[in-house]
C-alpha positions, 0 to 999 in steps of 0.5 A: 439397405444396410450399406446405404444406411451406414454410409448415410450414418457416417456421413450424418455425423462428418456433416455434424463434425463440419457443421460445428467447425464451420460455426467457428470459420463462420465467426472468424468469418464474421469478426474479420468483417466487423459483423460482431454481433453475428460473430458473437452469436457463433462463437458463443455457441461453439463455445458451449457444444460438445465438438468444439468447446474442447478446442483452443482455436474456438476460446482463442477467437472467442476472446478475439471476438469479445475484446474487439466488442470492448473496443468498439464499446469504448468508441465515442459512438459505438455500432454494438452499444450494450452488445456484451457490457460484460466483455472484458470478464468473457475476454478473460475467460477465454483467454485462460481457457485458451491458454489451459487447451493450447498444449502445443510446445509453440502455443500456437494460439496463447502466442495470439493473444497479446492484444487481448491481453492488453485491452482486458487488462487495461479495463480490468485496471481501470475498473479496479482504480473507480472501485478503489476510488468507491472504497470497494476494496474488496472487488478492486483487490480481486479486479486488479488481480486479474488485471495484474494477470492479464498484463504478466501474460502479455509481458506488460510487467510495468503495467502488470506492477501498477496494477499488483500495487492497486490490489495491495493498497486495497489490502491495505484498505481492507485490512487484509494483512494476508493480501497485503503481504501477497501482493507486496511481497510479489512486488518487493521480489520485483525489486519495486521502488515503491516506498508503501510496498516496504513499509507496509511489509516492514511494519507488518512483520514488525508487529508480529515480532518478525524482526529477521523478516523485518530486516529482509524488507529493509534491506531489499528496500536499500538495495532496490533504492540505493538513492532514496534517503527513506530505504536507509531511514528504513534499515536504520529503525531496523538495526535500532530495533535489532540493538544493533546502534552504530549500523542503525547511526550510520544509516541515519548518517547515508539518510541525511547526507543524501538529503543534506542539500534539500531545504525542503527535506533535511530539516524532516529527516532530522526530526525522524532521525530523533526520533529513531535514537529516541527509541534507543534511550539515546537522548542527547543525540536525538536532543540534538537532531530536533534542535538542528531541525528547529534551528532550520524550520522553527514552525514545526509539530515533530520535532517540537513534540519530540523535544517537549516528549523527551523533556516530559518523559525524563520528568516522568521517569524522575517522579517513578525513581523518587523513594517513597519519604521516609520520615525518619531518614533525612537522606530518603527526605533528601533524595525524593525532594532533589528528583522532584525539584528535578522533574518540575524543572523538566515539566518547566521546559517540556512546556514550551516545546508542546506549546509550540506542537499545538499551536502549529496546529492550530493554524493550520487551514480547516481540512484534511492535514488538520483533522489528520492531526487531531490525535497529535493534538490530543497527545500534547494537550493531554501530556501540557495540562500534567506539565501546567499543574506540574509547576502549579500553572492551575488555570492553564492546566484545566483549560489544557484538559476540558480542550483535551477531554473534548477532543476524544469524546 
């Protein structure tokens, strides 16, 4: 009896050990017919037992069997409608529990997986752009994370780039500083081209007061886009700011010849190439860029609030030289009334310039590009109304106010 007894033990536990195969050949079986539901039941459930859930062949067919339901999902009139409204994030799970087991050298099962690759991260980039769209940054930061995971592991690189770009300009909505440097410093590493990745890193680090980092974005943006003007533009502000004029001059120079054709965009890069030498005191030459830019594109806000900016701070910085009048020293009486007659001839000229600013953008259309420009607006009004009393235009001054006082409510 006891022979018996163990032979039927033995063969209890291989009948036991081929049953729960069998269940995954059963779901092989199933999908190769297109009997999804049936598949999905078996595959289901050798995924949770302890015989098989251990085994990359039964999370590879798994993630088989819940994309081909993803397929089918998207069909115009689908034969498993609701079956798995969550596979693509099971398709993902298989994937990666497949690929975690498959330890043989030629992964023999992860190699499988491409096609699923691309379907999961397909949805997932989609998925990600509508909750983009919904201003769910969040959720869309995460989503095409695993989207950009999806499509790395099925070597789709370019697709796998657009979906790190949609999590980075979710970071960018969440204000998620850390995220955005992650996922566009992955992209910058890439040599990406797009222009949002650097910039954003650049003024990050910028802020921070990392301008060695700064300067690395920079020059990576140059060299990864070698034709685009905005890449020297870029490198410009950042030898500016590194006090390094001439290698920034002669950035600004490569940023306009490349442009130097374009009646769209020269007279534009004029107006940033002001403003750039601007930030260096260097006055005559950005003076010099907005009067080149006005010459060719005369209605204008930038370079006609540069110019009345520049007019209006060089009156400012008058005011701040002039001595305290000493009564008793005519040269003290002398020199404070001579920056002063100064200052008031440069609120004088300041004052057409930012006329100009405003009423460009007071005619433009209702919407958005004019709303965008109400801190603008606010800017030049604030800095006329000072102009206007400057040179004793009284009335002009306290309309240019109540309009100023009424936009920063």
């Amino acid at each position: 009896m006891k022979k018996i007894v163990m032979y039927a033990s033995i063969m209890a536990i291989t009948v036991g050990v081929n049953a729960q195969s069998l269940m995954v050949e059963s779901a092989v079986q199933d999908l190769r017919k297109g009997s999804l539901k049936k598949a999905k039941t078996e595959i289901d459930a050798a995924a949770v037992n302890e015989k098989t859930k251990d085994d990359a062949k039964t999370w590879y067919y798994r993630a088989l069997i819940y994309a081909e339901i993803g397929t089918d999902a998207q069909k115009a009139k689908p034969k498993y409608k609701g079956l798995a409204p969550d596979w693509a994030d099971q398709a993902y799970e298989s994937a990666l529990e497949c690929n975690r087991l498959d330890t043989k050298k030629d992964g023999e099962f992860s190699k499988g997986l491409v096609s699923v690759f691309s379907t999961v991260g397909y949805d997932f980039y989609n998925r990600a752009r509508k909750q983009f769209n919904d201003q769910q940054y969040a959720e869309a930061m995460q989503t095409a994370a695993r989207a950009a995971e999806m499509y790395n592991s099925g070597g789709e690189s370019d697709n796998a780039g657009e979906a790190m770009y949609v999590a980075g300009l979710s970071a960018v909505a969440a204000h998620d500083t850390a995220n955005i440097k992650k996922f566009f410093n992955n992209l910058m590493r890439k040599r990406t081209d797009k222009e949002q990745v650097y910039t954003y890193l650049f003024n990050i680090y910028k802020a921070e007061g990392n301008m060695k980092q700064a300067m690395s974005v920079a020059t990576n943006y140059q060299k990864a886009s070698k034709n685009n003007y905005k890449s020297y533009l870029l490198l410009a502000e950042g030898y500016l700011l590194n006090d390094e004029i001439e290698k920034g001059k002669e950035m600004i120079d490569n940023a306009l010849k490349l442009t130097k054709d374009s009646i769209n965009i020269y007279p534009d890069l004029l107006t940033s190439a002001g403003a750039l030498l601007q930030l260096t005191n260097d006055i005559d030459g950005a003076k010099a860029k907005y009067e080149e830019s006005l010459a060719l594109k005369p209605v204008q806000f930038a370079a006609n609030f540069g110019m009345g900016q520049m007019y209006y701070n060089s009156a400012v910085d008058k005011l701040q030289a002039a001595p305290e009048p000493d009564p008793f020293n005519e040269e003290s009486i002398a020199l404070a009334e001579k920056l002063e007659t100064e200052a008031k001839d440069l609120f004088g000229k300041s004052i057409v310039y930012l006329e100009n600013a405003v009423n460009y953008i007071d005619k433009l259309p209702e919407g958005d590009e004019k709303n965008m420009q109400r801190p603008n607006l606010a800017n030049a009004l604030q800095a006329l109304s000072t102009a206007y009393a400057r040179v004793e235009r009284y009335a002009e001054s306290k309309s240019a106010r109540e309009r100023f006082e009424s936009l920063v409510k």
